[in-house]
NUPAVEX-770188 format. One record per residue (C-alpha): residue in three letters; x, y, z. Coordinates in steps of 0.2 Angstrom, whole numbers, padded with zeros to 4 digits, always signed. Each point is the difference from the previous one (the first is absolute). Layout:
ALAXYZ;...
***
This chain:
UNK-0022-0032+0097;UNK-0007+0017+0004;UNK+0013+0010-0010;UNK-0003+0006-0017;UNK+0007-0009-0016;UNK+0007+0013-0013;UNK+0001-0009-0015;UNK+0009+0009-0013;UNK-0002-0007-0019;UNK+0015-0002-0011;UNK+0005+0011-0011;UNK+0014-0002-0013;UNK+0021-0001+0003;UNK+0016-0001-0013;UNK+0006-0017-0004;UNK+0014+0006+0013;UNK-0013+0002+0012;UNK-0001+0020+0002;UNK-0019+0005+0003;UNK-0008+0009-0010;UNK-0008+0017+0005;UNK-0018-0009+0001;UNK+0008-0013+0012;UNK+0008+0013+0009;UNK-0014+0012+0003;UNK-0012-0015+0005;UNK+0016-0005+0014;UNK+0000+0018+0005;UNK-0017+0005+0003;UNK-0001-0021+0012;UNK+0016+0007+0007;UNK-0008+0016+0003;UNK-0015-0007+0008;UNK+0008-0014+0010;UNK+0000+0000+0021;UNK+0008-0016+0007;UNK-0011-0002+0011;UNK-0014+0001-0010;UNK+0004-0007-0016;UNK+0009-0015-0010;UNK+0003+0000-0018;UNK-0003-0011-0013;UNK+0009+0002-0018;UNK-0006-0006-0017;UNK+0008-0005-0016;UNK+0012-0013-0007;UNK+0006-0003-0017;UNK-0008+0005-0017;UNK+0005+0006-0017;UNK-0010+0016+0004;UNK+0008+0005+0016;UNK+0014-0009+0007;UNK+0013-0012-0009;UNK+0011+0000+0013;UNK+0010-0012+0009;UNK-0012+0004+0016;UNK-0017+0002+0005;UNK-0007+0017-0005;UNK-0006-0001+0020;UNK+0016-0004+0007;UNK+0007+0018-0009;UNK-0013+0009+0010;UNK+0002-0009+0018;UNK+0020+0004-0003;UNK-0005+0017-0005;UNK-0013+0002+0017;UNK+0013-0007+0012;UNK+0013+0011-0007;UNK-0012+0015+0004;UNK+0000-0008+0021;UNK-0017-0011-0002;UNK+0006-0015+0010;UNK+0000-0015-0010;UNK-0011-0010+0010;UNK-0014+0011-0004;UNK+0001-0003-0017;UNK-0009-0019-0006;UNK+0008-0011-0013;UNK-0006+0006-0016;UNK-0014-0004-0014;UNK+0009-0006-0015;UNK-0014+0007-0010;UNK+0002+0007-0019;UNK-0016+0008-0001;UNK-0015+0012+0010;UNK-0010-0017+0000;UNK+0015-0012+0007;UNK+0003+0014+0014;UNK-0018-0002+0007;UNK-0003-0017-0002;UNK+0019-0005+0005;UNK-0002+0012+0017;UNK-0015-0005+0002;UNK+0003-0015+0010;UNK+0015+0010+0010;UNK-0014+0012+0007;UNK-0012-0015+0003;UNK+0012-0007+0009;UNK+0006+0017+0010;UNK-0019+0007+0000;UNK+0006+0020+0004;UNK-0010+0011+0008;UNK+0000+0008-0020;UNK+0009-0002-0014;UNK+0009+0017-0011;UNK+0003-0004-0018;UNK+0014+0014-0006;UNK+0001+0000-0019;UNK+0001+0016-0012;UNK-0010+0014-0002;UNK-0005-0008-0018;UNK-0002-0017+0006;UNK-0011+0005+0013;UNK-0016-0004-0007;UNK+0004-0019-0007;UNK+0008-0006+0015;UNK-0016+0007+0010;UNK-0010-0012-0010;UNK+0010-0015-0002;UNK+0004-0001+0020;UNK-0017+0006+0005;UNK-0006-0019-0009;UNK+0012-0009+0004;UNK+0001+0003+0019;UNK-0018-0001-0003;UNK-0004+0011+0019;UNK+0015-0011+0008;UNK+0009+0016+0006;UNK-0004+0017+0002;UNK+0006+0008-0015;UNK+0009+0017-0001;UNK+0010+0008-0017;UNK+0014+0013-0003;UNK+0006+0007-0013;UNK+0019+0004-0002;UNK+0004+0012-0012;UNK+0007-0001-0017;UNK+0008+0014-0002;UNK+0018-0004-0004;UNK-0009-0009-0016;UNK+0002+0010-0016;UNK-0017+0005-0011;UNK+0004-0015-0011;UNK+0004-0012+0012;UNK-0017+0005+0011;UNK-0011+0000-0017;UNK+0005-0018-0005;UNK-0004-0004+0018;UNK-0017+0006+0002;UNK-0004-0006-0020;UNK+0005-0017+0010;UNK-0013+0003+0014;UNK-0013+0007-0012;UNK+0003-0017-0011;UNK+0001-0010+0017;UNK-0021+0009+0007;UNK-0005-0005-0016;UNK+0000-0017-0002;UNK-0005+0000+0020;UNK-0015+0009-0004;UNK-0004-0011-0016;UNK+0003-0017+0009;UNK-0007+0006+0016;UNK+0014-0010+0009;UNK+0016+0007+0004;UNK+0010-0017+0002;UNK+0001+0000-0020;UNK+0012+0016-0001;UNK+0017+0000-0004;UNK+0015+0008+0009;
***
């Protein structure tokens, strides 16, 4: 495969399966980027308390929500029933092993950013060229973004005291 793999990470979805405004901005800036020809996509999440309690996998919201924009279903890979940052690398990691892209684009939130760099950056372990975009979080209110980056302030901590990012939560 020469193409480029956009993974987006999950994000999370009502227990009817509406997605949330992270979710939505993290499908909108893959959808924005995304050129048949070029690239195929690859979706993160399944199920967890924290994000989806749906009947369905968080992932399988975003692909119907993609193909619903015109990305062709076949450029969209079965997803990564992941529940966390960690579980998204180390689950896709053997997808992109397999697929070895020319590079691989992480989309994830503007907040998120940071973690997700890290995290994937060990995992993959130099299996991939790596690239990173930041959606935006702007339909999030103050409150909503605050808790958010306590979370990822909480989630760098403990990176940077273990030294290992496999140890972090969500």
């Amino acid at each position: 495969m020469n193409t480029e793999l956009l993974i987006v990470l999950g994000a999370p979805n009502s227990p009817e399966g509406l997605l949330s405004a992270v979710a939505l901005s993290r499908l909108d800036a893959c959808y924005a980027l995304f050129h048949p020809q070029q690239h195929t996509i690859l979706l993160t999440g399944g199920y967890g308390p924290h994000f989806n309690t749906s009947n369905k996998p968080h992932a399988w919201y975003g692909q119907q929500y993609l193909i619903g924009k015109g990305v062709p279903a076949s450029q969209i890979l079965s997803g990564v029933d992941s529940r966390n940052t960690v579980e998204d690398a180390l689950l896709s990691k053997p997808v992109v092993s397999a697929l070895q892209p020319a590079r691989v684009t992480v989309i994830t939130s503007e907040y998120h950013l940071q973690r997700a760099g890290i995290i994937f950056t060990e995992v993959y372990n130099n299996l991939a060229p790596l690239h990173f975009i930041a959606a935006p979080s702007y339909d999030l209110s103050l409150q909503e973004l605050q808790a958010l980056l306590q979370h990822e302030e909480e989630a760098l901590a403990l990176i940077y005291k273990t030294g290992q990012c496999i140890a972090t939560f969500s």
